[in-house]
N, C-alpha and C positions, 0 to 999 in steps of 0.2 A: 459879597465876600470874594477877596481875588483865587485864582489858582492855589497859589503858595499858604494863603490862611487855610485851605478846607485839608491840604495833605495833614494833618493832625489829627484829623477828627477821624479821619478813614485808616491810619496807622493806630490810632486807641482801641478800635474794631477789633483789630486782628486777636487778642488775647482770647477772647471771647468767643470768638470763631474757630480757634484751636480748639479752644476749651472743649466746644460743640461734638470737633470729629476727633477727639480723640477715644481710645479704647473703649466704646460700651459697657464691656466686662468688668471692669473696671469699678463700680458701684456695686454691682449685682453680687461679684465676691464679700465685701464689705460689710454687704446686708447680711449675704448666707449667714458669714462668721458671727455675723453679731446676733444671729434667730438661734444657730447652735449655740454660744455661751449664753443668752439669756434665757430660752426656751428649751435649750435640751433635746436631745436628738430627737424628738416625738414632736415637734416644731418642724422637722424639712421631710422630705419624700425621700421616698430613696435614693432617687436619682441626685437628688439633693445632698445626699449626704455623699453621694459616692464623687459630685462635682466638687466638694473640699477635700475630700484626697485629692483627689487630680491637679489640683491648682499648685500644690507644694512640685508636682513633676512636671508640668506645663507653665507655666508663671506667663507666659502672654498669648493666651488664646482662649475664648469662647467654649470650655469645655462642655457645658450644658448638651448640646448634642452628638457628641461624644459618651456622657453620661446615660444618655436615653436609647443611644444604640447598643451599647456595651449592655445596659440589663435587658432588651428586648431579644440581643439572640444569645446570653446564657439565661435569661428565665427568669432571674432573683439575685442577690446581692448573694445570698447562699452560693449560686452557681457559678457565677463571678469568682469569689473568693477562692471558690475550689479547683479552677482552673489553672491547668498547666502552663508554665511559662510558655513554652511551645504557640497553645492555645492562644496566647494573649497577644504574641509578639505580631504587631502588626497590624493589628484591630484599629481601625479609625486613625492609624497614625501612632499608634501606643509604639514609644520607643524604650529601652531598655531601662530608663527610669521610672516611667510609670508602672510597668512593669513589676520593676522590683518592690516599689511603693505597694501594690498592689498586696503582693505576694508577704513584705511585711504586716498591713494589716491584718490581713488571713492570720497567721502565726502569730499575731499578740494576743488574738480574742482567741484561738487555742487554747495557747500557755495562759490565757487566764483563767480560761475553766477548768484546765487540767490543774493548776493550781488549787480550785475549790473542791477540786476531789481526791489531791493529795491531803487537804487540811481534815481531813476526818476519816473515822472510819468508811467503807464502801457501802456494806451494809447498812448503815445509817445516815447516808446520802445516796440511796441510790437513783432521785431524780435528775441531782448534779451529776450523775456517772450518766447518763441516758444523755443528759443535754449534751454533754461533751462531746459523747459518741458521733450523735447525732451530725456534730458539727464536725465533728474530725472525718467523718464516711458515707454521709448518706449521699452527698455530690460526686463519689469519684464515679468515674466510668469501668473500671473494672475491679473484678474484686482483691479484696486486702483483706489477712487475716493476721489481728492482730491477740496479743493475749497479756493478761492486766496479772500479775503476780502481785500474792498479798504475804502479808506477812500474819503472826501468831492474836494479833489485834486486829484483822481485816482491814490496816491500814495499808494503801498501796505503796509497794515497793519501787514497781518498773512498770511503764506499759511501751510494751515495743512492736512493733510492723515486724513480721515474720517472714512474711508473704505477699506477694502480688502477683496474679496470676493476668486470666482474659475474661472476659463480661461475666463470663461463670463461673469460674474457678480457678480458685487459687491450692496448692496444693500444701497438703497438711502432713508433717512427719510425728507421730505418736513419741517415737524414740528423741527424736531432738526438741519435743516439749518440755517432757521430762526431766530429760542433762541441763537446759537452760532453768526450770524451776529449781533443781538442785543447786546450783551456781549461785543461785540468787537467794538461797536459804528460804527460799517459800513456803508456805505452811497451806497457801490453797492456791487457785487457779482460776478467773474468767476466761474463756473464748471469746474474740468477736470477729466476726464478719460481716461484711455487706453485702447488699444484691443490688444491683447496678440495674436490674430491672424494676424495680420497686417493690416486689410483693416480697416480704420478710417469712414466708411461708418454709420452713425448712425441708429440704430438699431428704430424699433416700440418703443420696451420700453426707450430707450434712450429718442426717443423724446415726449414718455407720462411724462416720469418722470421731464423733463425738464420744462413741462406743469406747473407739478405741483408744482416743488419747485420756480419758477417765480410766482405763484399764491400766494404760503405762503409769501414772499419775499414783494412781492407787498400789501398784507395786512397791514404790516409795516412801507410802505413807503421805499423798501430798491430794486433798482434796479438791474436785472438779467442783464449784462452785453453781458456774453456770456458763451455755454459750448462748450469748446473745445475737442475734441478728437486725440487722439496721436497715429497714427499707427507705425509702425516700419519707415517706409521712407514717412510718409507725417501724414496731420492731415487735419483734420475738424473742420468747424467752424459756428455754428448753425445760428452766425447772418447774416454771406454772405452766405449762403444756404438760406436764407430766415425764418428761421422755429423757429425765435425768435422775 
């Protein structure tokens, strides 16, 4: 075969040999998407799941470990989610889109639970009112006090952030619980707060102050339900402790 006959066979090569070094990732995305719609998120690991977010804010890179350092130093997808933009910004390369990616899927799965505990009364959902909780505060770093207003059906009206203090307290005003229950024509009232330490054990002041904003409450005719407390893996509940 002369010189000029074999330049063909080594020029057909090349497609093939691109083919080869091109992007890795590149399949591996492919596969995930296609184990999450046919198998359902109980099909990928976590880190797995958290690598198809990432791919919509990254679209040409290896995220995979990226994925596995992100949950190794927040702990869990939980702690991830609940992470401050602050926290995020910077991690592995994370740029202000993954980021906000981020930070959107935290807030859908919120608003979906809070959704299911607007759909019914409180009292007769009160494991969807825990789960929500759970998800809306048992990650934050310091405390948040928040308070759930019901209406004359113990359907919920409003649930609002009050408060955010430092690792232990967040401060509580008796009198501006009150004027805002009044405002909202509420007929009762949950407490909640977290402890950033984990243990949902309620503290003296926890239950002085409970004291008191049931005291205000009760001036108005507007009843204290309950305050609950969200530790990391359990909670507290003032009225089946007794101390309500």
């Amino acid at each position: 075969m002369t010189r000029s006959e074999g330049k063909p066979a080594r020029a057909a090569s090349r497609p093939a040999a691109a083919h080869r070094t091109g992007p890795h990732h590149t399949g591996h995305r492919d596969r995930l998407r296609r184990r999450l719609i046919e198998g359902g998120p109980a099909a990928l690991a976590d880190y797995e799941l958290l690598e198809t977010v990432l791919f919509a804010a990254i679209p040409r890179r290896d995220v995979k470990p990226l994925a596995k350092a992100l949950l190794a130093e927040f702990g869990s997808l939980g702690g991830l989610l609940a992470a401050e933009p602050a926290a995020l910004a910077g991690r592995g390369g994370l740029g202000p889109p993954a980021v906000a990616l981020i930070r959107a899927v935290a807030a859908i799965g919120e608003r979906a639970l809070r959704d299911q505990v607007m759909a019914r009364p409180i009292l007769g959902g009160w494991q969807q009112l825990l789960d929500y909780l759970r998800v809306a505060l048992r990650h934050r770093k310091a405390e948040e006090f928040r308070l759930l207003f019901l209406d004359r059906k113990n359907a919920l009206i409003a649930d609002e952030a009050q408060q955010r203090g430092t690792v232990d307290h967040a401060p509580v005003y008796p009198r501006e619980v009150a004027r805002r229950a009044l405002e909202l024509h509420a007929s009762a009232v949950i407490m909640v707060h977290n402890h950033p330490g984990g243990d949902p054990t309620p503290s003296r002041a926890d239950i002085e102050v409970t004291r008191q904003v049931a005291q205000a409450l009760g001036a108005v005719q507007i009843t204290l339900h309950d305050h609950l407390i969200i530790g990391r893996n359990d909670h507290a509940s003032f009225k089946t402790l007794g101390l309500l």
